[in-house]
N, C-alpha and C positions, 0 to 999 in steps of 0.2 A: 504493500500500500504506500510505503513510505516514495518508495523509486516511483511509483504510478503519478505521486503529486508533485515530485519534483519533476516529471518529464511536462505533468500538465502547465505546470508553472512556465517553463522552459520555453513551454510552445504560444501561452499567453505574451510573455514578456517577447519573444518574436514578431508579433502578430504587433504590439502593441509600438517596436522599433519599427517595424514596417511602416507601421501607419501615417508615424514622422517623417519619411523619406517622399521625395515628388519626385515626379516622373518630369528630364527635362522636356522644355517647349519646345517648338518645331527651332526658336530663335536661337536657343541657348543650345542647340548641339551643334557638338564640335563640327569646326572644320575639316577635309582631310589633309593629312599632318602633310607638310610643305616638304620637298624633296624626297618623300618614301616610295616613288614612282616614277624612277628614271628614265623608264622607255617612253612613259605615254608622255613626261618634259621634252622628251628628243625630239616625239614624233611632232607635235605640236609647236615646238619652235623651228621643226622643220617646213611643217606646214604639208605633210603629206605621209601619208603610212608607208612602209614598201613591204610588203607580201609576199610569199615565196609561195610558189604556185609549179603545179609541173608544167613541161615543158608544150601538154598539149594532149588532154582527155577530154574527149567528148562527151558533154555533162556534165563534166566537173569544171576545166578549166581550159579553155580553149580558146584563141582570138578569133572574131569574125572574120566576113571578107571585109570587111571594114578596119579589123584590126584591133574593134572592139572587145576587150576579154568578157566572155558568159561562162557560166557554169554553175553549178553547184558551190565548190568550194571559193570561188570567184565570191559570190553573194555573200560569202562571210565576212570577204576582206572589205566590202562593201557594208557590210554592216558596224566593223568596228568605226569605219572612217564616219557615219552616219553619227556614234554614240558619240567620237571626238569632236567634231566638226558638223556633225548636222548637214553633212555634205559626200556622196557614196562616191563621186568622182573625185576624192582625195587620194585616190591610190596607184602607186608605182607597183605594176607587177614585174617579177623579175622570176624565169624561169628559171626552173632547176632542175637537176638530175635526178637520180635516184642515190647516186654516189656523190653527191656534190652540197646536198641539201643540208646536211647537216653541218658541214662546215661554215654554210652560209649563215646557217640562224647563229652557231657557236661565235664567228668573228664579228658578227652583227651589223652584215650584210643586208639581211633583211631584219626587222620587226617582228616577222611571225612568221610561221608555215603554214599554209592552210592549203596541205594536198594530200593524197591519197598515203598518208605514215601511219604504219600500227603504232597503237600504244602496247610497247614490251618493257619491262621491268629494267632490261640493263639500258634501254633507251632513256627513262623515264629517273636513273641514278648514276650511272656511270658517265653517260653524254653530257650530262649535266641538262636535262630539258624537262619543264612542263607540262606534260598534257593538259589538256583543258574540259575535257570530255567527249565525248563518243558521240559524234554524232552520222556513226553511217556503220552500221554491223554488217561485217561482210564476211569471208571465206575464201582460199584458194581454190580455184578449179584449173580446169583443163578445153581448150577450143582445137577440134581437130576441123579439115576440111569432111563435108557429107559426104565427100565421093569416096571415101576412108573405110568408111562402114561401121568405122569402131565407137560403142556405143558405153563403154567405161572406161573408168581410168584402167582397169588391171588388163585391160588388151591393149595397151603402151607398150606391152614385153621387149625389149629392145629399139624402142624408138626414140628417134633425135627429139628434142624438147631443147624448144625456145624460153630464159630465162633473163633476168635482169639482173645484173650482180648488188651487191650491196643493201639488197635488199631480204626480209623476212622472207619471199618466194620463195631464192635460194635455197636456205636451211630447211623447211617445210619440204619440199622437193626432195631434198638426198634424205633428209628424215623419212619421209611418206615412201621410200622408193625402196631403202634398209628393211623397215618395218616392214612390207611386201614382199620383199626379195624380189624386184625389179628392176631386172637392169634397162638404163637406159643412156643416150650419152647428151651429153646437156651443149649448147649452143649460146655461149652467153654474150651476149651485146649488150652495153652499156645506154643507151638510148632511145627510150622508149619509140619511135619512128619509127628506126633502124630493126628491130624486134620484129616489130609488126612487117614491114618489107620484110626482113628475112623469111617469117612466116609464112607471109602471100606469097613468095617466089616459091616455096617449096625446100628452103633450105632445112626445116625442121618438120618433123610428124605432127608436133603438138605445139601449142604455144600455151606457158602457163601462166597466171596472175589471177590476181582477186577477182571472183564473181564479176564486180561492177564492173574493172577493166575489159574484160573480156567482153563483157555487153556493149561497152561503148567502143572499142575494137571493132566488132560483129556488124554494128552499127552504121558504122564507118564505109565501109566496105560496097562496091557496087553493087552486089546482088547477097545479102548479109544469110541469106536462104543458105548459102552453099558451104555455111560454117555452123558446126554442133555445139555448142556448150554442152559436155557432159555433165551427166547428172552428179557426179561426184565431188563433196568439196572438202577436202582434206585439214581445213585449219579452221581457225576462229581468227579475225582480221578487226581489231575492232580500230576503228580509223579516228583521225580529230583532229584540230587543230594545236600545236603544242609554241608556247616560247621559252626564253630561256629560262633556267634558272636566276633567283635571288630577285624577282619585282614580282612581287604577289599582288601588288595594286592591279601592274597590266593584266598578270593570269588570270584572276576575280574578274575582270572586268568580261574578257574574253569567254569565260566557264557559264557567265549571266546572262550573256547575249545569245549564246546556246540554250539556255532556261527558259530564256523568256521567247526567243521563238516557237520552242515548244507548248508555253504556258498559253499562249497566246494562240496557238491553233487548239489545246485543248478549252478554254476558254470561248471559243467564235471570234477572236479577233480577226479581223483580214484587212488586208490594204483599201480595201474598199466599203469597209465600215468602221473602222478604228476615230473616225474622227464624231461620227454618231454615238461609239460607246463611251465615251471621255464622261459623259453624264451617267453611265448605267452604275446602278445601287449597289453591284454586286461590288465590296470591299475588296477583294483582291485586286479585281480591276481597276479598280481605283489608285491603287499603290500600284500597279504594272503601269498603270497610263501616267505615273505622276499629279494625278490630283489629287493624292496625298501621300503624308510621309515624306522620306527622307533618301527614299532607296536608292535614287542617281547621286545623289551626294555621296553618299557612302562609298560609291564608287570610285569618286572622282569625276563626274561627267554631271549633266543637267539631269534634273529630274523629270524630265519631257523626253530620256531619250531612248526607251522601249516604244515609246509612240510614232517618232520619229523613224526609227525601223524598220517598225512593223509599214508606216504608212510607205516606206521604200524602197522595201525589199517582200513583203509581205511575214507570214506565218511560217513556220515549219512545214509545214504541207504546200504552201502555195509555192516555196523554193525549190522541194522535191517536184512537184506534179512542172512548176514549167521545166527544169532540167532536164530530171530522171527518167520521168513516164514516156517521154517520146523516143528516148532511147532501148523503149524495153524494161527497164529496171523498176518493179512494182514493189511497195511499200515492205510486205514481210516482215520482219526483225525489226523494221526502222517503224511501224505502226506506232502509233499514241498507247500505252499500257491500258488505254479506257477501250482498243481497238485489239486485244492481244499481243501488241508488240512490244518491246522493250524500252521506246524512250518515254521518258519517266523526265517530271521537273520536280526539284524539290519547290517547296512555297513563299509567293514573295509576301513577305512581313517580316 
């Protein structure tokens, strides 16, 4: 009994300090702390982001005949410039390899990577990088020609396979082929083009990369009929944008803008009614849209600028459906978790 009143006591007299504490105002909370946010200082007194983007996938990051870059992962370097700047034409892209990418984000060549890089453990500790989140679940597979017949990966038995050095493929490939007891002899070109020509000429049986790749590959192609995606997909690929280690400001920011264009298609927000819903009652939307709270600040950027995104780039959905969907590539794994897929926002408050 004695311990029972001393804990009730315990929990009154907490209840009773609580009660003396206020919650700051929107006025009294802090700033964010001056110089803890090196990249987004650079980018900004640069007056432009520069984005590292591959060298040229369709759907993800590719220049027009204009010379315009679109894509999937395109719209995100476009999104961060949108939260900076308010402005999705502030961006320098600069292509990269597959061998070369990571030197460029390390010497800080570019600002960010935003193309087709798994997030792996020694990537994400020993490279010294970031991820930011997953936003594209993918898998290795395999693209032979139709006229082949071969309709899995395990009738490769000896065949040449198209590969890209430096990359997770690689090791996936001699792992998946070990594990099998498959032999086969590999063909490695450094450049993704180059890959692809070696493939269409015939210099390989197979050409292997992540599901998407291979879609937009397929895609590409004159008559896209006359190439198979096998059904088999040997890995887990989970892809995203990553930047350097040591500025958690910029990562935060980057990891939110992922958030919040999923929040925002799970929500109903779209480019085409975002400015209607500024007024709707629903609270979360309210702190997504910035009419209220503090959440762009926290960030470092306006509190206007998930709105601003959304109304420029659109939704989660609406970035996939103009990219991906015409390439072939349908929803799956990358579905809303309210759709059975896997992307998932945590909550803005």
């Amino acid at each position: 009994m004695k311990a029972l009143r001393l804990a009730v006591a315990c929990a009154v007299g907490g209840l009773a300090l609580a009660a003396t504490m206020t919650t700051p105002t929107r006025a009294q909370q802090p700033a964010p702390a001056a110089g803890n946010a090196p990249t987004m200082d650079a980018i900004r007194a640069r007056g432009t982001l520069i984005c590292g983007v591959t060298t040229g996938l369709a759907g993800f990051a590719q220049p027009d005949s204009q010379g315009v870059w679109r894509g999937f992962d395109v719209d995100y370097c476009r999104a961060v410039a949108v939260a900076l700047f308010n402005d999705a034409n502030r961006v320098r892209y600069v292509p990269t390899t597959a061998q070369a990418r990571f030197t460029a984000l390390q010497s800080g060549e570019v600002d960010m990577l935003a193309r087709n890089t798994t997030w792996t453990l020694s990537r994400d500790t020993s490279l010294g990088f970031d991820f930011t989140g997953i936003n594209f679940y993918d898998g290795q597979g395999f693209m032979v020609k139709a006229s082949t017949g071969v309709r899995t990966a395990r009738e490769l038995e000896g065949a040449t396979i198209c590969v890209q050095p430096g990359t997770t493929t690689e090791q996936n490939l001699t792992d998946w082929a070990r594990a099998n007891r498959i032999r086969f002899t590999p063909v490695v070109i450094e450049r993704l083009e180059e890959v692809v020509q070696a493939y269409v000429a015939g210099r390989c049986d197979a050409y292997t990369t992540d599901v998407s790749g291979l879609a937009a590959t397929r895609s590409a192609q004159p008559n896209p009929r006359e190439h198979t995606i096998l059904p088999d997909v040997i890995s887990k690929e989970p892809l995203g944008p990553l930047v350097r280690h040591g500025d958690q400001r910029f990562a935060d920011l980057l990891r939110w803008i992922h958030f919040g264009l999923l929040g925002a298609e799970e929500l109903g927000i779209t480019s085409a009614n975002v400015q209607q819903r500024m007024t709707d009652a629903n609270p979360e939307v309210q702190r997504m849209l910035g009419r209220s709270g503090d959440l762009g600040r926290m960030l470092g950027v306006d509190n206007a600028w998930m709105a601003n995104i959304i109304r420029t780039v659109g939704n989660y959905g609406e970035i996939f459906a103009r990219n991906l969907e015409p390439i072939g590539i349908q929803r799956g794994p990358n579905a809303l978790w309210t759709q059975g897929g896997l992307q998932y926002s945590p909550p803005f408050r």
